[in-house]
Each structure stands twice: as structure tokens, then as C-alpha cells.
N, C-alpha and C positions, 0 to 999 in steps of 0.2 A: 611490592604491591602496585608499584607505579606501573613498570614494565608488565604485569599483568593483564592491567588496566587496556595500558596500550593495544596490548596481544588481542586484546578480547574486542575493543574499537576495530582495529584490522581485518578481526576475521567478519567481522561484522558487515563494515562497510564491502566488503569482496561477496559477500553474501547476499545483499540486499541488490549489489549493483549487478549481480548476475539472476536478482530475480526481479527486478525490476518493473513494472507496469508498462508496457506501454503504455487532430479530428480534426474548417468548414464542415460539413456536414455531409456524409454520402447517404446515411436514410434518418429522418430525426421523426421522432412518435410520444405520444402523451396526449395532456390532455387539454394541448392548443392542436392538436391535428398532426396529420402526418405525411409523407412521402411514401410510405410503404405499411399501414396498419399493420396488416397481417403480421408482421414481423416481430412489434412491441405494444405494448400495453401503456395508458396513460394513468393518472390519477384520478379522482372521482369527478364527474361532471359538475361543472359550475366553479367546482373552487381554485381562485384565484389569486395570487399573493396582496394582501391587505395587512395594515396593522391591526394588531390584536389586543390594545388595551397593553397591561404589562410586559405579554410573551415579547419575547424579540424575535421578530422577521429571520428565518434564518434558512442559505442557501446552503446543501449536503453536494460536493462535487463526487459523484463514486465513477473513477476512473481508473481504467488500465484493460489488460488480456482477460477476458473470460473468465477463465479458471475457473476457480472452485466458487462463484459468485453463482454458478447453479445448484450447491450443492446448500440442500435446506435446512444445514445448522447453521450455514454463512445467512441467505436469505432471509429465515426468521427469525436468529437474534438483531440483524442487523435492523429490519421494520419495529421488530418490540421493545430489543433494547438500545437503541438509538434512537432511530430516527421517530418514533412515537413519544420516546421520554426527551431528546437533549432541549426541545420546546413544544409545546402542543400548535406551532406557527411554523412547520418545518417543509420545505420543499425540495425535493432531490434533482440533480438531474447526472444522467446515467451516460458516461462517456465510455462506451467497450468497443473492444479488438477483437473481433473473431478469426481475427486468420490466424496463419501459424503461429504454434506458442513453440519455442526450444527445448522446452522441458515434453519429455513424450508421455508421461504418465500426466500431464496439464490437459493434450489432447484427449488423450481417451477416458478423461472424465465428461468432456462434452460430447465425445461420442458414442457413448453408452443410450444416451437416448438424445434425438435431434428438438423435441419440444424441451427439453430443460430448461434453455434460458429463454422460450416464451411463459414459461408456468415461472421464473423467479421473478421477469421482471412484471407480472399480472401482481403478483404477491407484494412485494415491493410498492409498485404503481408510481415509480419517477414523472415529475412533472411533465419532463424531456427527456426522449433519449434517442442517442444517438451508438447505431453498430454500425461497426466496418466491416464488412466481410473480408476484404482486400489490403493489403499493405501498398497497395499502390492508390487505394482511394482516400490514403489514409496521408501519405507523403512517399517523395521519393527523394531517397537521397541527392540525387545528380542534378535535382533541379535548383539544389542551393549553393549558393555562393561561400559557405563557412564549412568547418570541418572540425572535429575536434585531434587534439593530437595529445597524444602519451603525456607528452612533456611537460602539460599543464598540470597534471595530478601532480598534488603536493611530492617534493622528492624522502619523506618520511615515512610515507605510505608505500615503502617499495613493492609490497606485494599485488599492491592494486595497481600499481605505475606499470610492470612487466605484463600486468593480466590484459592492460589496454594496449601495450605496445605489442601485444601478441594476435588481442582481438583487430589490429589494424591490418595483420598480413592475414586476415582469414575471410575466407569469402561471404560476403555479404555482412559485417561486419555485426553478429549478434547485439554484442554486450552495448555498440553502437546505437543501435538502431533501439533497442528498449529505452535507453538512457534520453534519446530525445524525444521518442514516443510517449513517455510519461511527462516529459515537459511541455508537449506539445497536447496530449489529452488536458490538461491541465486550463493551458491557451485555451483552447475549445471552449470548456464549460463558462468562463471567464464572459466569452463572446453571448452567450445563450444568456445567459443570466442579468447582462448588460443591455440584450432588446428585447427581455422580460421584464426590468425594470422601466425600460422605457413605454413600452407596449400600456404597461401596467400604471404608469405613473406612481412610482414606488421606489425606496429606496430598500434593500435588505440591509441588518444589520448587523450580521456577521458570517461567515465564508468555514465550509469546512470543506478540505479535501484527502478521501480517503480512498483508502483502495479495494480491489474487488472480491479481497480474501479474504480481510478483516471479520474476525468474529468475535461479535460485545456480548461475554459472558456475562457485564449485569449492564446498567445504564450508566452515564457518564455522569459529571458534575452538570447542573442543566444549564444552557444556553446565556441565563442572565448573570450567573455566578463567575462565567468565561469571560464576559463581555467585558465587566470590571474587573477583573485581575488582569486583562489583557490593556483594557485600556489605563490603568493605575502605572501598569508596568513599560506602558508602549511597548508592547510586544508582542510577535511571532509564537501560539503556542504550538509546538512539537511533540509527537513522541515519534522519534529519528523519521522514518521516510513515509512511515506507515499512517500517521494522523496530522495534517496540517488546522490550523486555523486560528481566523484573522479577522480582525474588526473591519466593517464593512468600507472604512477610511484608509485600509490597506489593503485593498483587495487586489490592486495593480501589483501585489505581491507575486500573485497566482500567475501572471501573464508573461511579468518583469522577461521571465530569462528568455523565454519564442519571441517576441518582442525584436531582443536585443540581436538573438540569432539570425532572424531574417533580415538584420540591418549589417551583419557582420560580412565581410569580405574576408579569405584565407583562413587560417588559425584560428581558433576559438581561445580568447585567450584567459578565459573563465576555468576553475577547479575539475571540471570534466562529468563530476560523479554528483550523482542529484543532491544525495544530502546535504553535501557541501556546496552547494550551488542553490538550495535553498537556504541555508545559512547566511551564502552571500550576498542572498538577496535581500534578505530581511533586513540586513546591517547596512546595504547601500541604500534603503531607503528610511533608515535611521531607527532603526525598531530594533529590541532584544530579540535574541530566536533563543525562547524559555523552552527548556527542555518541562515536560508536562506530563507523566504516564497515563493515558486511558487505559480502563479493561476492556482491552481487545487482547486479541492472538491473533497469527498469522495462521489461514488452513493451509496443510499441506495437502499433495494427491491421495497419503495415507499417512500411516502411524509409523513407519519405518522407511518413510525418503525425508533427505527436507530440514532434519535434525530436530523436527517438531516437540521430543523431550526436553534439548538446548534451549526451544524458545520460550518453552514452559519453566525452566529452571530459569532462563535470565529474567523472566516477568517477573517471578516467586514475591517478589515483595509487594507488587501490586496487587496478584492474582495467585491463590492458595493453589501450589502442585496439582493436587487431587484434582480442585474443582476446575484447574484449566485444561489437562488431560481430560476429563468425563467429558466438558463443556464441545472438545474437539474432536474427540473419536471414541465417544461410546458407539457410534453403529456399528463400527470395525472390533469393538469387544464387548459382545453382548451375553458372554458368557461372567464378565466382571472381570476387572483388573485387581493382578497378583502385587497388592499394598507393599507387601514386604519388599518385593522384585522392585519395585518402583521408588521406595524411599533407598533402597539400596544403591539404585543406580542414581538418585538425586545427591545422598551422601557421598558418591565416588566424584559426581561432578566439583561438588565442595573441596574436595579434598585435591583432584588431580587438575582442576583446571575442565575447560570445554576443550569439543574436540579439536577445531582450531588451532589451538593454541600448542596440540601434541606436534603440528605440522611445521610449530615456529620455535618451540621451545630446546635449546640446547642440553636441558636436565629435567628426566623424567622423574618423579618421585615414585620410588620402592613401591612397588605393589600397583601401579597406576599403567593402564592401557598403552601400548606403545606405537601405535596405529592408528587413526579413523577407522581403518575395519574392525579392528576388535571393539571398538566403541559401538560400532552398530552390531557387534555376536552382541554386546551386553543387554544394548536395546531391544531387542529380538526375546529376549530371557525374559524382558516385563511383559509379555504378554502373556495369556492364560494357553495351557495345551490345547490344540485342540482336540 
């Protein structure tokens, strides 16, 4: 069970750091004004971060690559069922990447139509937001003095450790550049939010930072309930890379690792890989990092890249199969999904392990998938004919 366990962390963490999230500011919009209106949409006229009696003051960081953050089952659960319920005191602000994404079915979800991400983030309506159009207005690598290197990923982690020592000989260094881009968007909001509080004469009282794919099939625990479990516990809540958050007393959480980077000369001599590098952060500055599940899911480009049935199965105990598949790609089957086909391939996961694991595993069990391709023929089966 243990070695499982492990299998299923590995394939995880190799997952998350090659989809990774990727800001100063190249155009910032909302509803203190902007560099480039036309671009972004702000929040309602007039209102301004105040306290609110009971609610807690709370700042939403939604950072990373575009992606499916145009796509409006991410968009409208994330306005209805977050950011309207986690407090009725809730202000966002919107750190995105529009240049190249590595994944190519990420790209031609935003170039299906070029208004998309002005009609999600109108919807939305972020206090601030900030797009890059450019990876160069965003950072550039060669202009920093630190680097990261293989060596630092834990050596137990061997899969992730080769995946970075591979991403070093490869041009322009992908898994690189997401990994500090998400650290670095992260920085960003930190900054915004600190001469909003100033600006405002205000202090927030708690930090969330999530990503730009995330979709809350129902609402979360609300903002006051976090606050105190978080501060009872001095801790960091988590669920892995996908949802941060933190009492407004640890908010130099969020900033900790760019901070530390732009102070680094040679070698980074930090874990390499975000998770663990938020982990590490939270523990250097003396905090638990409480693993915590939200109902969220990750959107994929569709229902068959991405392993989007895997992340449905590993949620399963937060989030009912059924309703976290509808929740994600009922537009992609609007003819209804085949129950049987589906619980079928949920009990195969039960029984054989994810697919992962077929790729680390030295003993296959009788009757169980002996590929990642054949896992995705099976996946393909859940869908309806058409």
C-alpha cells in the first residue's frame, strides 16, 4: 500500500510540474483603472476593499497560463461557487499568461475565439488584473543571477529528478520556465494586494491562491471557518498545487520563494518543484502546510487528454464520480454519459492502480491495462457513440 501510495505521489508530482501555471506589471485593469482597458474588465464601480462587520476581508490570487480560465464552466463556477460564497467580502485579482502555453490543444482553446478571455474576465470582474501577452514582459531567464538544477529535486523522486535533468539540455527550458512562472505570478499578486492595502488603508484577512483551471463543483468551507482552523492550527491550507491559503499574518508566504530567487547567485539550492517548495516555505516560516481538499477539479483541453477521468477518481472521496465528470465535460457529452462504461472504468482504476503507476510498476495484475494507451482505448469507451 505504502509503495502505492508513493507510485501515485510521483506520478502526481511529474504531472502537476509539467502542467504547471505560469508578473511587475505589463498591462494591469479593474476597477482602480488601467494601462490598457480595452483589454480587461474591472469590478463594480465604487467598491473598495472595507471591512465588513463579521465577513473576513479576503484576497482570491487566480494565477497562471490562460487555459481553460476562458472556458465557462471554469469562469461560472468559479464567480458562483467560490468567489461569491467563500465570503460575501471577496476581492480577486487575476495574474494571467497569454503567450505560449506547451500544451497545444491549451492554445486552441483560446483560439477558437480571440474575445474569450475579455467576456471571462467581464464575468468574473477581478479587482485587478494583470495579462502578459509576452514571456519576455513577463521575465527572462538570462537576466537572473540563480538557476535551478536537477540535483536539488529530492533523489527519491527519481522520475521527476531525470524529467528536470532532461528539461536542462532542452531548448528553452519548458518545465523550467512554468515552474518559476507560477512562483513568480504568485510574487506579482502579493505586490498588488500590498499597495491595495495601502492605498486602501486596510488590512485583508486571508490570501488564497489558485489557479486558472480550477473548477468549484459546489462552494468551499466559507472564509471564517478557514480562518480559524488555519489560525488554531498555524497553518498553510493546501490541496497540492492547485489551492493555497493563508492567514493574512502569513501572507509573505506567497512571495517567500521570488523573493529568495532574486536574492540567489548560482544554484537554487531549494527542492526545484513548486509543491515542495511551497511545503518548504510554509515550514521555514514556522507554519503546518495542512493538506485540506476543496471541491475543485482541474479542467482539461477535453475529456480524453489530461487523464481528466484519473483526477475525477483521485478526488472520489471529496467529489462524487458522476457529479465531477458532469460538472467538467457535460458540453463534450451532450448526448449523456454511458454510467455503466464509467463506473466500469472507475472500478478498473480501483482494482489496477492509475495510469502512472502502469509506467513504474514491475507487476501488472491479471486482467489490468498494460500501457497508458490502452488506458486511454478504455477511456474513449466511456463516452456515448456517436
Amino acid at each position: 500500500h505504502k509503495t502505492h501510495q508513493h507510485q501515485i505521489s510521483i506520478m502526481r508530482l511529474l504531472l502537476l510540474a509539467l502542467l504547471a501555471s505560469c508578473s511587475t506589471a505589463s498591462r494591469v485593469a479593474g476597477a482602480e483603472g488601467s494601462l490598457a482597458p480595452s483589454r480587461a474588465h474591472g469590478g463594480p464601480r465604487g467598491r473598495v476593499p472595507t471591512k465588513n462587520g463579521s465577513q473576513p476581508l479576503v484576497a482570491v490570487c487566480i494565477v497562471g497560463l490562460v487555459r481553460n480560465f476562458v472556458d465557462p464552466v471554469v469562469y461560472k463556477n468559479l464567480k458562483h461557487n467560490f468567489l461569491d460564497t467563500v465570503s460575501n467580502n471577496t476581492f480577486a485579482f487575476a495574474i494571467l499568461k497569454e503567450y505560449h502555453d506547451p500544451v497545444v490543444k491549451y492554445q486552441n482553446v483560446l483560439r477558437k475565439d480571440e474575445h474569450s478571455l475579455q467576456r471571462a474576465l467581464h464575468y468574473v470582474k477581478p479587482f485587478r488584473t494583470t495579462v502578459y501577452r509576452t514571456e519576455e514582459e513577463d521575465f527572462v531567464l538570462d537576466n537572473y543571477t540563480c538557476h535551478y538544477d536537477y540535483r536539488s529535486v529530492p533523489k527519491n523522486l527519481t522520475g521527476v529528478r531525470m524529467y528536470w535533468k532532461n528539461d536542462m539540455h532542452s531548448p528553452g527550458h519548458p518545465v523550467y520556465k512554468r515552474s518559476l512562472g507560477q512562483m513568480k505570478g504568485a510574487w506579482d499578486c502579493m505586490q498588488q494586494i500590498k499597495e491595495v492595502e495601502k492605498k486602501h488603508r486596510v488590512k485583508f484577512d486571508g490570501v488564497f491562491r489558485i489557479r486558472t483551471d480550477n473548477v468549484w463543483v459546489r462552494p468551499p468551507k466559507p472564509a471564517t471557518e478557514l480562518l480559524r482552523f488555519a489560525k488554531k492550527k498555524k497553518a498553510i491550507l493546501h490541496d497540492w498545487d492547485m489551492v493555497l491559503f493563508a492567514p493574512r499574518k502569513a501572507m509573505n508566504y506567497f512571495s517567500k520563494f521570488y523573493d529568495e530567487w532574486l536574492k540567489c547567485k548560482g544554484s537554487w539550492p531549494g527542492r526545484s518543484i513548486p509543491e515542495l517548495e511551497w511545503e518548504d516555505a510554509a515550514k521555514a516560516l514556522g507554519y503546518r502546510y495542512e493538506n485540506t481538499p476543496f471541491p475543485q477539479i482541474i479542467k482539461r483541453p477535453d475529456i480524453c487528454s489530461g487523464n481528466p477521468m484519473q483526477h475525477c477518481f483521485q478526488n472520489s472521496a471529496n467529489l462524487k464520480f458522476r457529479a465531477c465528470v458532469h460538472a467538467l465535460y457535460a458540453d463534450e457529452i451532450p448526448n449523456g454519459l454511458n454510467i455503466a462504461k464509467a463506473e466500469k472504468y472507475q472500478n478498473m482504476m480501483q482494482r489496477c492502480g492509475l495510469p502512472g503507476d502502469v509506467l513504474t510498476s514491475k507487476i501488472i495484475p491479471h486482467g489490468c491495462p498494460s500501457t497508458k494507451k490502452e488506458y486511454v482505448s478504455l477511456l474513449r469507451g466511456y463516452l456515448p457513440a456517436k
